[in-house]
C-alpha positions as CSV (number, residue, x, y, z in Angstrom):
1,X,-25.9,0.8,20.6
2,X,-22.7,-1.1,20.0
3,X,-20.7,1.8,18.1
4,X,-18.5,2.5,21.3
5,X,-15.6,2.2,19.3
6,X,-12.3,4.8,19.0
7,X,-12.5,7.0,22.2
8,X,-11.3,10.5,21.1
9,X,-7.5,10.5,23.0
10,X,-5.9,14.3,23.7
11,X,-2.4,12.5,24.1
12,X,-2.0,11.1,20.8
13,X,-1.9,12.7,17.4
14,X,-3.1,10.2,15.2
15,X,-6.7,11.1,14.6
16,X,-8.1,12.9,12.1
17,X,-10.5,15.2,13.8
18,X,-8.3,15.5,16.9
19,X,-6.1,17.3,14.6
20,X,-8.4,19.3,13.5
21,X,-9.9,20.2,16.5
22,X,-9.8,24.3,17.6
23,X,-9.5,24.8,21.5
24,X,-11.6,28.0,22.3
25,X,-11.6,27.3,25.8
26,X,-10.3,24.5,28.7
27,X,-14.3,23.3,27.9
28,X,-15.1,24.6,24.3
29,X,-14.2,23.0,21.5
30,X,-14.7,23.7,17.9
31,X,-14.7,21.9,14.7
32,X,-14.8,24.2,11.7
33,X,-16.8,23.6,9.1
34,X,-13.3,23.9,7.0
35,X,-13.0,20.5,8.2
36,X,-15.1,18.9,5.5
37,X,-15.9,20.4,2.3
38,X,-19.6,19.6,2.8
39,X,-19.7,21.3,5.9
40,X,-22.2,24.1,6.4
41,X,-21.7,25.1,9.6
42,X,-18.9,24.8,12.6
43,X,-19.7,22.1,15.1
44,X,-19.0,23.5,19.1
45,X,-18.6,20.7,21.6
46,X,-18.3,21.7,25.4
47,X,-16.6,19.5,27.7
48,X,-13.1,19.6,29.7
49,X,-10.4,17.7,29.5
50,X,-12.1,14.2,31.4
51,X,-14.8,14.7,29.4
52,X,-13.2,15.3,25.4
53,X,-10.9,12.1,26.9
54,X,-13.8,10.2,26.5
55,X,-15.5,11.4,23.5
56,X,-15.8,9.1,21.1
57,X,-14.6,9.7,17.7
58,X,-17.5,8.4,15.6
59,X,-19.8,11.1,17.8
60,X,-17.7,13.9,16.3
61,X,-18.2,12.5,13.2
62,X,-22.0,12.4,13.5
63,X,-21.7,16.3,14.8
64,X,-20.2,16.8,11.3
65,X,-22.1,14.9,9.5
66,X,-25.6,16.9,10.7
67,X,-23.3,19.9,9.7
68,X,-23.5,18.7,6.0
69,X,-27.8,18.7,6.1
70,X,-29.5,22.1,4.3
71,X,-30.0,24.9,6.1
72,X,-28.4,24.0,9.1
73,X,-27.7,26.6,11.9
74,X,-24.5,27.6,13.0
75,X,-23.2,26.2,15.5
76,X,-23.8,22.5,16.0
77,X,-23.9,22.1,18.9
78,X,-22.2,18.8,21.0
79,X,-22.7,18.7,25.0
80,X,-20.3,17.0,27.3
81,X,-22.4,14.3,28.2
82,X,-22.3,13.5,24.2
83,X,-22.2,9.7,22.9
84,X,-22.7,7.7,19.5
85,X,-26.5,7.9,19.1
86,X,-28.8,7.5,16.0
87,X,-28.0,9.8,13.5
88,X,-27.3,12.3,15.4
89,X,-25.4,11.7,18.5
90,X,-27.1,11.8,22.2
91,X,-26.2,14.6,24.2
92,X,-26.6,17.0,20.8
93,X,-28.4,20.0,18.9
94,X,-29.1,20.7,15.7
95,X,-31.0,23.9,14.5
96,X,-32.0,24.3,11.0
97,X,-33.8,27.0,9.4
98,X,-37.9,27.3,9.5
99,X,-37.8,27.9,5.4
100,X,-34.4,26.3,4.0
101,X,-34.0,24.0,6.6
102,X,-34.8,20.0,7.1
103,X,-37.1,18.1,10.1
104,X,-35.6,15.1,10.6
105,X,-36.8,11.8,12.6
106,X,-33.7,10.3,13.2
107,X,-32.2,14.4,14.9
108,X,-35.2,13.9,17.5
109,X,-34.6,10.3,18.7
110,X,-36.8,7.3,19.2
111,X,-37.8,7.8,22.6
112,X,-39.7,11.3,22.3
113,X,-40.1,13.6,25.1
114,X,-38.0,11.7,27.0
115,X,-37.8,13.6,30.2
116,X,-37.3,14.2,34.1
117,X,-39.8,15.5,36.6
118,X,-38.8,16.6,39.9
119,X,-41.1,17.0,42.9
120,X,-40.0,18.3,46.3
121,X,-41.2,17.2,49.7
122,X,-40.9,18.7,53.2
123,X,-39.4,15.2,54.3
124,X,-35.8,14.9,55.6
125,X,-33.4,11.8,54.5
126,X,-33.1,10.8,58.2
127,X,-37.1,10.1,57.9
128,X,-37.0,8.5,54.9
129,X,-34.3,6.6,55.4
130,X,-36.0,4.4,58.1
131,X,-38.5,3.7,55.7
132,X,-36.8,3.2,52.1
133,X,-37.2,-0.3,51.7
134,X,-40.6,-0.4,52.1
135,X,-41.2,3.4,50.5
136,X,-39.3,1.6,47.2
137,X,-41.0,-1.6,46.9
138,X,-44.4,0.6,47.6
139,X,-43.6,2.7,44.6
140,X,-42.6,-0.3,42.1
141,X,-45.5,-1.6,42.9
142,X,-47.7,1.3,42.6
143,X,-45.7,2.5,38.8
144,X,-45.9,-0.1,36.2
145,X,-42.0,-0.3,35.1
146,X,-40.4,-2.9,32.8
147,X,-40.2,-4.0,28.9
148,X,-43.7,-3.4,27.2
149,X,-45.1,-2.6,30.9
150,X,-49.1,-2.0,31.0
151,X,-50.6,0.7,32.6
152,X,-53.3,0.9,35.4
153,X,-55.4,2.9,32.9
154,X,-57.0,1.3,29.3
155,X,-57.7,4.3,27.5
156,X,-60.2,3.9,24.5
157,X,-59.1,5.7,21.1
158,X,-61.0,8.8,21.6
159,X,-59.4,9.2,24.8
160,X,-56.2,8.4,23.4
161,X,-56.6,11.3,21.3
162,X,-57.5,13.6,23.8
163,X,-53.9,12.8,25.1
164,X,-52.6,13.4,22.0
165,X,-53.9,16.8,21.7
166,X,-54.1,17.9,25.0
167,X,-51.3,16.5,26.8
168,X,-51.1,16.9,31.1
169,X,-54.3,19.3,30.5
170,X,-55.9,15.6,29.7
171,X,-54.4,14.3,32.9
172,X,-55.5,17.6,35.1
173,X,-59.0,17.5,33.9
174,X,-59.5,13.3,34.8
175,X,-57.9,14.1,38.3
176,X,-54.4,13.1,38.1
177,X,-52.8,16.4,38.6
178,X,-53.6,20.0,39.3
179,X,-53.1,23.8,38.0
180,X,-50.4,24.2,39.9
181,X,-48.4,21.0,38.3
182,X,-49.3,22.1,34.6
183,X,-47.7,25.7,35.4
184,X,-44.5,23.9,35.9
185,X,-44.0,21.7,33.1
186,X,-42.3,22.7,30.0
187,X,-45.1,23.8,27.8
188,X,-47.1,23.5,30.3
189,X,-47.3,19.8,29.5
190,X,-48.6,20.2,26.0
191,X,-47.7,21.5,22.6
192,X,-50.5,23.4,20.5
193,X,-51.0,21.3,16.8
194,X,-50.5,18.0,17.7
195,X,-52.7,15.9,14.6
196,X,-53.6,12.3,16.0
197,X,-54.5,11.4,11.9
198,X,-50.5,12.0,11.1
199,X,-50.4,9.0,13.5
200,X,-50.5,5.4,12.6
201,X,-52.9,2.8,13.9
202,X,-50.0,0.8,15.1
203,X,-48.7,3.3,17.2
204,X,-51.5,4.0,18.5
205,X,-52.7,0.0,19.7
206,X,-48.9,0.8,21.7
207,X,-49.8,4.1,23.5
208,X,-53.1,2.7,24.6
209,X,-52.1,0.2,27.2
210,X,-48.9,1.9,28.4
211,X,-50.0,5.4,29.6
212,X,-49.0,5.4,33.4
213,X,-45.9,3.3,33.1
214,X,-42.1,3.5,33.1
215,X,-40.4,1.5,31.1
216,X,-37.3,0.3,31.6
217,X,-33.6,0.7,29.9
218,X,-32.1,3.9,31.3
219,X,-35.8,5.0,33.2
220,X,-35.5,5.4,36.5
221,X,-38.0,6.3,39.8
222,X,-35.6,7.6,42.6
223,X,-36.1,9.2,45.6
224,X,-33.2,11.5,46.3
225,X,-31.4,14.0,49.4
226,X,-30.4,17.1,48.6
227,X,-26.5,16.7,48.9
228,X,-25.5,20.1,48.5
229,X,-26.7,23.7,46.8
230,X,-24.6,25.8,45.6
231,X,-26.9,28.7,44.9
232,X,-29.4,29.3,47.6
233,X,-31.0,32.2,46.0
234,X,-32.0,29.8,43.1
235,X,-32.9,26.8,45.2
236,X,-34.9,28.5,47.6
237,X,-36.9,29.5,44.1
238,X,-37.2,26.3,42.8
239,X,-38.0,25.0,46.4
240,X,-35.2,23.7,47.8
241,X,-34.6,24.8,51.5
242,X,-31.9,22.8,52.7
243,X,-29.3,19.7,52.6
244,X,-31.0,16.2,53.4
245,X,-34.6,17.6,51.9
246,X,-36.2,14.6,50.5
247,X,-37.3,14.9,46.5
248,X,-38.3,12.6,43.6
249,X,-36.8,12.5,40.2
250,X,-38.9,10.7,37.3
251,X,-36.8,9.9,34.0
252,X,-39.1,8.4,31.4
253,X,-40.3,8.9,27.9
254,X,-43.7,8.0,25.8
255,X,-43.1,4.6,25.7
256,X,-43.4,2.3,22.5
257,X,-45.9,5.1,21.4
258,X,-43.3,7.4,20.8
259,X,-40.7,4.6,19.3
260,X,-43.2,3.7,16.8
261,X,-44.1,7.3,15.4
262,X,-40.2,8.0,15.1
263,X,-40.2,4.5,13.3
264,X,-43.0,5.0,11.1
265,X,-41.3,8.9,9.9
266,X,-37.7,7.0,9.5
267,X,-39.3,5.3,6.3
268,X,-41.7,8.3,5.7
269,X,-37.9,10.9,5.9
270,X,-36.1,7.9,3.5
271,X,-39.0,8.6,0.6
272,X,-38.9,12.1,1.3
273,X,-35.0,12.5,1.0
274,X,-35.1,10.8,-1.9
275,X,-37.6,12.5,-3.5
276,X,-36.6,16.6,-2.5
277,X,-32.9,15.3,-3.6
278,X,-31.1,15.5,-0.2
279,X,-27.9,14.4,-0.2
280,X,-27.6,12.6,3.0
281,X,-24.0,12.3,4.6
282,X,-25.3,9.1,6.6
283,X,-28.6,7.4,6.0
284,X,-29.6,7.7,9.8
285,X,-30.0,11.2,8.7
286,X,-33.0,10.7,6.9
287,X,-35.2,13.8,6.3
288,X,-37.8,16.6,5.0
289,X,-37.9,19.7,3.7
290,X,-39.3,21.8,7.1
291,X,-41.7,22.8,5.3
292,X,-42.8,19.9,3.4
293,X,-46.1,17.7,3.6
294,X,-43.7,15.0,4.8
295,X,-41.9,17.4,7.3
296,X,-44.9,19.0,9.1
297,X,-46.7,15.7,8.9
298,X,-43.8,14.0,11.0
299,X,-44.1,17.4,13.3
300,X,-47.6,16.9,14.2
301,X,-47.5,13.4,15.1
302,X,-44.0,13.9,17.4
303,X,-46.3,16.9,19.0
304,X,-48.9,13.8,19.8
305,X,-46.0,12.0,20.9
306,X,-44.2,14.9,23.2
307,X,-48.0,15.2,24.4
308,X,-47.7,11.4,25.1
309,X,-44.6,11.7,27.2
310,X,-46.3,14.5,29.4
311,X,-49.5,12.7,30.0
312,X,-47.4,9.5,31.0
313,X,-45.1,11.4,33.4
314,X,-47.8,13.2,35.2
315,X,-50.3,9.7,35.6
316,X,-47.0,8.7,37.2
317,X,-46.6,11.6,39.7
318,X,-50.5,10.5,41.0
319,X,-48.9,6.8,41.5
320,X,-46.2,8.5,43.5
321,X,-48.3,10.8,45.5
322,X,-50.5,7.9,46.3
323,X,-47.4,5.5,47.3
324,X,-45.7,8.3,49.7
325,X,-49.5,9.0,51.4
326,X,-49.9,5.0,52.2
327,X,-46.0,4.6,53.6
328,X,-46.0,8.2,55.7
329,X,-49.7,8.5,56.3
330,X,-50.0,12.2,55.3
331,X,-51.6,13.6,52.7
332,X,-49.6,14.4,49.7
333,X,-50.2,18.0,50.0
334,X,-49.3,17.7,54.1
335,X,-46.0,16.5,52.5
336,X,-45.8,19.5,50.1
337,X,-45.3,17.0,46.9
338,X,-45.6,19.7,44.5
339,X,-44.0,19.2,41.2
340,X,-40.5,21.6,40.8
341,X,-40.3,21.1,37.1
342,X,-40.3,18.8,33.9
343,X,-37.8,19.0,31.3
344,X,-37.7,17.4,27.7
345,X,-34.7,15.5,26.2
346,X,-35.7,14.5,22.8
347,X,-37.8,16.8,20.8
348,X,-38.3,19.2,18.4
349,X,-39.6,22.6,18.7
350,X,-40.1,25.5,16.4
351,X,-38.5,28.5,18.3
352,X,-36.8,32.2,17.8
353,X,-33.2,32.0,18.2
354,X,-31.4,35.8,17.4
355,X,-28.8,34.5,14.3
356,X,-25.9,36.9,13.7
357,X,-28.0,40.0,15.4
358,X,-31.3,39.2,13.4
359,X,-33.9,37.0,15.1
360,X,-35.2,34.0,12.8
361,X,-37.1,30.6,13.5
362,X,-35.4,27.3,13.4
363,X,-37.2,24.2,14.1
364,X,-34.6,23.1,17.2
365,X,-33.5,18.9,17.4
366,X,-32.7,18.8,21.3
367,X,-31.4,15.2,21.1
368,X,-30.1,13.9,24.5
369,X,-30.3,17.5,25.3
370,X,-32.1,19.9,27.6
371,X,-33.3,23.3,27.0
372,X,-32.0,25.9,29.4
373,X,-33.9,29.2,29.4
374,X,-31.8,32.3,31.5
375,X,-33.6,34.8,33.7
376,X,-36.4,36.9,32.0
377,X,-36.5,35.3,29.0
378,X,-40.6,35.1,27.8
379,X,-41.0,31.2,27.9
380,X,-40.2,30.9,31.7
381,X,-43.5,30.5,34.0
382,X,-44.0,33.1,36.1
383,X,-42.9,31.4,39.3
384,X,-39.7,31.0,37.5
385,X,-39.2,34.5,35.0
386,X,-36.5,36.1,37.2
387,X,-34.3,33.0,38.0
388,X,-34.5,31.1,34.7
389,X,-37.0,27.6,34.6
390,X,-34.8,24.6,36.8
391,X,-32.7,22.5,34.3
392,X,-32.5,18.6,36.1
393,X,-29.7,16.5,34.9
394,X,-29.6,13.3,35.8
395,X,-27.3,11.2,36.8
396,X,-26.9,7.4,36.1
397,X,-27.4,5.0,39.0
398,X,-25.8,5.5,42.2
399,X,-24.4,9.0,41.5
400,X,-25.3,12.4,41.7
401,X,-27.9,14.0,40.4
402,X,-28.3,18.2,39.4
403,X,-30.6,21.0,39.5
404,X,-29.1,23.4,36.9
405,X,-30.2,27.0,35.6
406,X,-29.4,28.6,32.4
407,X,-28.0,31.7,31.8
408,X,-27.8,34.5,29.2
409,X,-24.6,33.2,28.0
410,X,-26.3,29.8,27.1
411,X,-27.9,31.7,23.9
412,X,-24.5,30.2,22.2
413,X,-26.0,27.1,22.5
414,X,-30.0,27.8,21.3
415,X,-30.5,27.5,25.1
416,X,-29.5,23.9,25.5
417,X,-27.5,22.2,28.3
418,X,-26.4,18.3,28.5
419,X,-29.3,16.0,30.3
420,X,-27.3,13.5,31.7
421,X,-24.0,11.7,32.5
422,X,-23.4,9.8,28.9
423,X,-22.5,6.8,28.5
424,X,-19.1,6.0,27.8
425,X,-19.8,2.1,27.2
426,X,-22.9,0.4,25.1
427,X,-25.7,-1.4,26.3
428,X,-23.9,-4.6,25.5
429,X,-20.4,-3.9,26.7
430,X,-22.4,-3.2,29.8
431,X,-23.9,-6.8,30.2
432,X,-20.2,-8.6,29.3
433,X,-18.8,-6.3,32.2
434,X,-21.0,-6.0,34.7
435,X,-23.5,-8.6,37.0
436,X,-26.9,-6.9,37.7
437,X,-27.1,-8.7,41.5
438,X,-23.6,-7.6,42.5
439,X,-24.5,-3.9,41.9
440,X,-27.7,-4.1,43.4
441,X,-25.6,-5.4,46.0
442,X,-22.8,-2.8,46.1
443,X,-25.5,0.0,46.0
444,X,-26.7,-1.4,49.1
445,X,-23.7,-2.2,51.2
446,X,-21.4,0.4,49.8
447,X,-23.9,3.7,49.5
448,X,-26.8,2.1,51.5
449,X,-28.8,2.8,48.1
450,X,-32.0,0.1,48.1
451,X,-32.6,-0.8,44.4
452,X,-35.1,-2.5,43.2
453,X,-35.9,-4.2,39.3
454,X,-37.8,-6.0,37.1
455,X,-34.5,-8.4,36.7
456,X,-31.0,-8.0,37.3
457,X,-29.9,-7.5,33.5
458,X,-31.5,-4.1,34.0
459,X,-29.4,-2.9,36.9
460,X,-26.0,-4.8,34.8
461,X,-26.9,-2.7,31.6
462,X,-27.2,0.8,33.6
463,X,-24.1,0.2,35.7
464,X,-22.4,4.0,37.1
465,X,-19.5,2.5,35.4
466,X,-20.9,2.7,32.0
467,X,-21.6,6.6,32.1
468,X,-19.0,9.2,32.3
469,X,-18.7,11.2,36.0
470,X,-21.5,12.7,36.3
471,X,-19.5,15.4,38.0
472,X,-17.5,16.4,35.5
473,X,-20.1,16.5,33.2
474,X,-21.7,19.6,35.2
475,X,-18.6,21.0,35.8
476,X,-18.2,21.5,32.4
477,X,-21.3,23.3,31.5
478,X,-20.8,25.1,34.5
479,X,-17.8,26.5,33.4
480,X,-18.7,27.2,30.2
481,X,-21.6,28.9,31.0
482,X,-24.7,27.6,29.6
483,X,-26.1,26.4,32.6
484,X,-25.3,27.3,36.3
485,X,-25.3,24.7,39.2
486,X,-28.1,25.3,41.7
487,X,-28.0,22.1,43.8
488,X,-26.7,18.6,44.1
489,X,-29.1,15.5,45.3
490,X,-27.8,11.8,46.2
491,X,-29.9,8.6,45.7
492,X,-31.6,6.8,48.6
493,X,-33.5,4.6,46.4
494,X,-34.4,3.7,43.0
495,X,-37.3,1.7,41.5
496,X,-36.0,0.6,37.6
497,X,-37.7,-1.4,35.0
């Protein structure tokens, strides 16, 4: 994106919604739906004051914008790790009701079920350490990564649809993951109703050679220390025993299959918002009635896609297992690789959210964001129902990365957390500012970080100086509420496409 335009400043008085913007709290911010006439609902944003310093004012705008769409959900919701996105901005949520409500393409994002898995090991960073280097160019070996990357596998189309329906139960049953891995995804790595016929032939000729592979952009393989936990009661839950334990954190999505079903439903949504009369406050909002051939037919093929994104992460995790057995010489299991959790960014889900006391269904648009269940509530697996499921955030490239967990008080914001740092610069800024060889460099001799890419453009484009402070970032949630820190890991290495 190149929209990084007017940055939201707190010191001035000369922008509109800066004016109009209600401080409920040092990190809550509301917009009221008074500020537009077309407004059907309030729009919340959570940050502090480093974080609303950087908030651009076009991604307020887009938060207003999905306010305008029919039967939209109070509040919309706008995380502190928010940024101009596609339609609706990244780091965002958007409810809308199961009946009078919309489903929109453009509110899920192109890259669906993008997400992170983490996976613990018994190692400890002095170990490691001794071994990075050759543990990291191991792993990029082992994980396809980079632009239109193939995979290891070559599905055929029936097994392509088995992915589709099945998700990581797919991957379990051909040997690339066990029970145990499946009880700690989100959805246990698949959602029921996926429909390979919603999806098109050219998305599917995408998906079959890429199953198995990272990708590249802001997808990252790093192996991480715990740094710090600040909850020991949770971390000891989730797995996490002390500072300097060893664990990986996978960030990837469902590759061009994904784009292309969110591609094919942007021009399917266009017709269809045309034809139900929807007035659309920006085009990028295109969309269906939730209930609508076009809207449940776009749902089925995005569960195909989130099934996709499960499949892919978990192939991955057997690549990973394999590279960390042939660098320590221990079995994975001797190494107690077991997967902590998986979390979706982009996605969305039909759930029951209690609405002004009553409890109704919305169909959810997580964009950018990351749900965040608190203790007891029904969705959590049962290794997780009386802490709350682990929430990872990551961080961008040579920072800090979090465990989170939610908490009751994060029913404000349909459960939802940020999922990452957010970038405060585009893509293209990026390039202009920053040389992809002097911050491999830098990582190296300034945070003894070993980085390793496809080409240097990658590392320029995904700079730490192009997100916000990660830091701050978690600070404000954790303020606010909606999702507690548990611990803190650091990066030793990082594999990128």
């Amino acid at each position: 994106m190149q929209a990084f335009r007017s940055a939201l400043s707190f010191g001035n008085g000369d922008i509109m919604i800066k004016d109009k913007i209600e401080k409920i709290s040092p990190v809550k911010w509301r917009i009221p739906k008074s500020f537009r006439k077309e407004m059907k609902a309030d729009a919340i944003v959570y940050g502090n004051k480093y974080v609303m310093d950087q908030v651009e004012d076009d991604a307020l705008n887009q938060l207003t914008n999905v306010a305008c769409l029919p039967g939209v959900v109070n509040p919309v919701i706008g995380a502190p790790d928010i940024h101009f996105g596609y339609g609706l901005p990244m780091g965002a949520v958007g409810a809308f009701d199961k009946e009078e409500g919309v489903i929109s393409a453009g509110c899920t994002g192109f890259d669906i079920n993008c997400g992170i898995r983490m996976i613990k090991t018994n190692l400890e960073k002095e170990e490691v350490m001794k071994r990075i280097r050759i543990l990291i160019d191991v792993l990029f070996r082992n994980v396809p990564c980079g632009v239109g990357a193939k995979g290891k596998l070559r599905l055929n189309y029936q097994q392509l649809d088995e992915v589709m329906r099945n998700g990581a139960k797919w991957a379990m049953e051909n040997g690339y993951a066990t029970k145990k891995d499946l009880e700690h995804l989100e959805e246990n790595g698949h959602m029921d109703g996926a429909d390979p016929s919603k999806v098109s032939d050219k998305a599917k000729k995408r998906g079959l050679p890429q199953l198995g592979t990272l990708g590249a952009g802001n997808h990252f393989l790093e192996v991480q220390a715990v740094d710090q936990i600040f909850d020991e009661k949770t971390a000891k839950a989730f797995g996490l025993e002390k500072p300097e334990q060893v664990v990986i954190m996978l960030h990837c999505g469902s590759r061009g299959f994904g784009h292309q079903v969110a591609s094919d439903y942007l021009k399917i949504h266009e017709k269809a918002a045309k034809k139900y009369n929807i007035w659309l406050p920006d085009r990028q909002l295109v969309c269906a009635p939730a209930d609508s051939k076009e809207g449940q037919d776009y749902y089925k093929a995005m569960q195909c896609a989130v099934n996709y994104g499960f499949t892919n992460r978990t192939v991955m995790v057997k690549w990973i297992r394999d590279s960390f057995e042939e660098v320590f010489d221990k079995s994975w299991e001797d190494m107690d690789m077991e997967t902590i959790y998986d979390v979706c960014h982009n996605i969305c889900k039909k759930e029951k959210h209690k609405i002004d006391g009553k409890t109704r269904e919305l169909y959810v648009h997580r964009k950018g964001s990351t749900r965040a269940l608190p203790p007891d509530h029904p969705l959590n697996p049962p290794s997780y129902a009386k802490t709350g499921h682990p929430v990872l955030i990551a961080g961008s490239m040579g920072t800090a990365s979090y465990i989170l967990v939610g908490s009751n008080k994060s029913e404000e914001s349909f459960y939802s957390t940020c999922h990452g740092a957010g970038r405060i610069m585009s893509r293209h800024q990026a390039l202009r500012d920053f040389h992809g060889e002097k911050i491999r460099r830098d990582l190296l001799e300034k945070q003894k970080i070993y980085a390793k890419s496809t080409h240097g453009k990658v590392l320029a484009e995904e700079a730490p100086g192009a997100y916000k402070n990660v830091d701050e970032v978690i600070e404000s949630v954790h303020q606010a509420g909606i999702s507690m820190k548990v611990a803190r890991m650091v990066p030793l290495g990082v594999a990128k496409g």
